[in-house]
N, C-alpha and C positions, 0 to 999 in steps of 0.2 A: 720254501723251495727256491733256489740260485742259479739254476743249471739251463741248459736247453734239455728239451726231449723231442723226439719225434716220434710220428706215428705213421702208418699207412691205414688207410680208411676205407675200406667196402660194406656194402650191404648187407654183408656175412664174410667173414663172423665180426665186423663190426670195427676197432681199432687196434691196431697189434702197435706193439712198440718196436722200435728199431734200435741197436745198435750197433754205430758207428765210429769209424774211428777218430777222426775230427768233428769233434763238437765247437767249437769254440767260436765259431759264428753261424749267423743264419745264411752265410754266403758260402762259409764251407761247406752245411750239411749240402748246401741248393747241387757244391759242384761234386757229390758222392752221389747224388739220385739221379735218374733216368733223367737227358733231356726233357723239358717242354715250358709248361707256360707258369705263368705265379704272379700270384699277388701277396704284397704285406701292407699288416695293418694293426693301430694298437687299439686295445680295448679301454674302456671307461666305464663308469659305476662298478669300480670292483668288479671286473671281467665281467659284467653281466652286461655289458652295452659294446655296438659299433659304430661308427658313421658312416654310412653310405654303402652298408655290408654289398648289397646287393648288385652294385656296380664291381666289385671286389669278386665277388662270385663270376659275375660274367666273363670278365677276366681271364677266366681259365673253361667257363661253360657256352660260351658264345662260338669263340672261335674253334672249339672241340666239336660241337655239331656242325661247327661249316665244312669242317676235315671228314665227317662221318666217326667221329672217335666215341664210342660210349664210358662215361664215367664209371666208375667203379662205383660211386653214390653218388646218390642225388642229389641238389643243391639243399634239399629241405633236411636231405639225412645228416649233410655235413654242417649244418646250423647247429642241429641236434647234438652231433659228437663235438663240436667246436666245444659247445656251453659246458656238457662234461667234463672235460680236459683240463677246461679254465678254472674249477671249481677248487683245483687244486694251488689256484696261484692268490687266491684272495688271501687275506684283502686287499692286497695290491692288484696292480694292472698288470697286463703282458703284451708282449711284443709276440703276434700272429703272423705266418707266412703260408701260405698253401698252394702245392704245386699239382700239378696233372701232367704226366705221361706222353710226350706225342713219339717217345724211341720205346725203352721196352718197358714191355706191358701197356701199350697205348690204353690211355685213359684210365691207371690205377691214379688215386689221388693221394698225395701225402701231408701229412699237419707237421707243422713244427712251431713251437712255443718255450719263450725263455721271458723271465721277467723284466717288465718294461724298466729302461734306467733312463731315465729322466734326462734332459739337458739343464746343465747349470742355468738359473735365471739370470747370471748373467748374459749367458749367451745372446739372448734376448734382450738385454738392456744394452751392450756393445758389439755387436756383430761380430762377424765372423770374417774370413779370409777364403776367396776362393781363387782359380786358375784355372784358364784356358787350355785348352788341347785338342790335337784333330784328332775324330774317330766318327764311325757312325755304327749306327745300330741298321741288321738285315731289314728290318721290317720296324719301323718309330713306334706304330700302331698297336703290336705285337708287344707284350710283357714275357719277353723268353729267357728260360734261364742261360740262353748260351751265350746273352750279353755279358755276364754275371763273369764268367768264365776267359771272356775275349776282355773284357776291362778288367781283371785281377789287378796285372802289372800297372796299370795306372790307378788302379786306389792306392797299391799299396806305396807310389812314390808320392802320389798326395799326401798320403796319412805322414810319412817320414818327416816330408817338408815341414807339417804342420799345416797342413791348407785341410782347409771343414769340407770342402766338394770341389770337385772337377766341371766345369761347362764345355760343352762336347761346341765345337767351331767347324763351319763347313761354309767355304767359297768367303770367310773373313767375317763370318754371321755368326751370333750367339745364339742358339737354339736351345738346348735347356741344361739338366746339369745330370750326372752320372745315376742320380736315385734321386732328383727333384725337375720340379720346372723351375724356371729363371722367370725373373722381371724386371723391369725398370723404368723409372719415372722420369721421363724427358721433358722439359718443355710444356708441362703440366698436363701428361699425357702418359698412360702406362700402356707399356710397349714389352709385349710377349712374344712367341712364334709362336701358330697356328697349324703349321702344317708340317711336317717332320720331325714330330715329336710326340711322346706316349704323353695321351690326355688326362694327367692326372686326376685324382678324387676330388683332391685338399684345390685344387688351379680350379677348380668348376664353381667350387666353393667363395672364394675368394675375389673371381671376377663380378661374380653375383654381388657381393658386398659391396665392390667397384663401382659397380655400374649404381647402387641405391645414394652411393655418398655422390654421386655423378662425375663421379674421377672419369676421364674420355680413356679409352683403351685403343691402341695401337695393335693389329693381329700383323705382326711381322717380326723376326728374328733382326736382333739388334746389330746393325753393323759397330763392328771393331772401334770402326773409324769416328763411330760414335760417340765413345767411350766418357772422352773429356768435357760432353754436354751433360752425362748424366746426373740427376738429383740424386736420388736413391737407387738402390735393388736390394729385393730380396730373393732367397730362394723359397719354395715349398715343398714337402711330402707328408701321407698321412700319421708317419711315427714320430714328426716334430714340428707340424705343424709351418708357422711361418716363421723365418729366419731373417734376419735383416743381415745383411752383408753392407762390407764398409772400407773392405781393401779389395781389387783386381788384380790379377797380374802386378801385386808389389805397390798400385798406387791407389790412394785413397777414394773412393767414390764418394761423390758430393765432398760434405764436409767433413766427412770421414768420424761418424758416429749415422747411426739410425734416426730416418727422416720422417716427418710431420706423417705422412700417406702411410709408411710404414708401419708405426708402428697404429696409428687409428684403425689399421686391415687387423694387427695381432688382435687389438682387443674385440675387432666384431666377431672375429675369426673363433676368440674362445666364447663370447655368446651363443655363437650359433652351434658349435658343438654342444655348448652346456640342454640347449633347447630341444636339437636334432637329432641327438645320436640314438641309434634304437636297438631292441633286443636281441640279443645275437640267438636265443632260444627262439622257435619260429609261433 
């Protein structure tokens, strides 16, 4: 299997398949479906495993009951159909997204899955390139797809550039990046934003880590003005994990290869997945 597919998911009759007309990303099928909420995420043990499924759930289950929205399935039903679906991408991994409903058909939920494609290892051994830009999301807190839709035009002149992520900048402050959180090591201190930014999976994970190596952690959005103290940064999300990044805005960060804190986070980072990740069958 190479493809995406997507599905809609209720309690009856169960998983219908969709098709649509642009397939060709998970961000396309996101802006053909009803507004509302989503989370992605990849699987592991040969689609038999998640990290952190449950937070991923909430996601879309949390803030649906605070609206009064009833799901179309239940968090346990859609485990269920999740683990079905995937059976068919082994024995490889896939790349998972699931949305819910808040325009029409409030609270239908729909799957969509394409095989996970890996990032070059080297990515990870010589970082990446990222860029600034002003934008802000309705709500940080809120995973809506209608950011998805309102930042098109800036992935897609990222992507041209050649820049790996976009970091959304507000009042000259780095807050986090288009699909991950930002970091960075200043002054032997890692320094994130805490507040105006959607709290990632893979960033809960990660600070945790932080906090056992006793790296001290910074909860503030990085001034601009910062920039040329900085040792390292990397980025995170849960479909690649930790990123080290090594150019800004055109100039090199630190010494312009991935640093000591860096890249010691990637390797806790992939322990703690090898140890944590749990069954996506409930």
């Amino acid at each position: 299997m190479n493809n995406l597919h997507v599905w809609k998911i209720s309690s009856s009759p169960g998983c219908e398949s969709l098709e649509l007309p642009d397939l060709s990303s998970l961000d396309s099928v996101s802006r053909q479906l009803p507004e509302g909420l989503y989370s992605t995420f990849r699987t592991y043990g040969r689609c038999a495993r998640a990290l952190d499924l449950k937070h991923h759930l909430g996601r879309l289950y949390l803030p649906a009951a605070e609206r009064g929205v009833e799901p179309s399935v239940s968090a346990r039903e859609l485990r269920e159909a999740l683990a079905g679906l995937l059976e068919a991408y082994r024995p490889g991994e896939a790349r998972v997204r699931i949305s819910l409903s808040l325009a029409e058909s409030p609270g239908q939920v729909f799957a969509m899955i394409e095989p996970l494609k890996m990032l070059d290892e080297t990515v990870y051994q010589r970082g990446v390139r990222v860029a600034t830009f002003h934008t802000e999301r309705a709500n940080p807190r809120i995973k809506s797809t209608s950011f998805i839709q309102k930042s098109d035009q800036e992935r897609k002149s990222l992507a041209q550039s050649g820049i790996f992520e976009g970091l959304i900048v507000q009042n000259r402050r780095i807050y986090e990046g288009l699909t991950s959180n930002f970091y960075a090591v200043r002054s032997g201190a890692l320094v994130t934003a805490q507040n105006g930014i959607l709290l990632g999976v893979t960033r809960r994970i990660v600070l945790r880590q932080a906090r056992k190596f006793g790296l001290k952690i910074e909860y503030r959005p990085l001034p601009v003005d910062e920039l040329p103290g900085v040792d390292e940064a990397f980025i995170t999300s849960s479909s690649r994990g930790l990123v080290p990044v090594v150019e800004l805005d055109g100039k090199p960060v630190g010494e312009g290869h991935p640093g000591l804190w860096t890249k010691r986070l990637i390797t806790a980072y992939a322990g703690y997945v090898e140890q944590k990740s749990e069954p996506i069958r409930p």
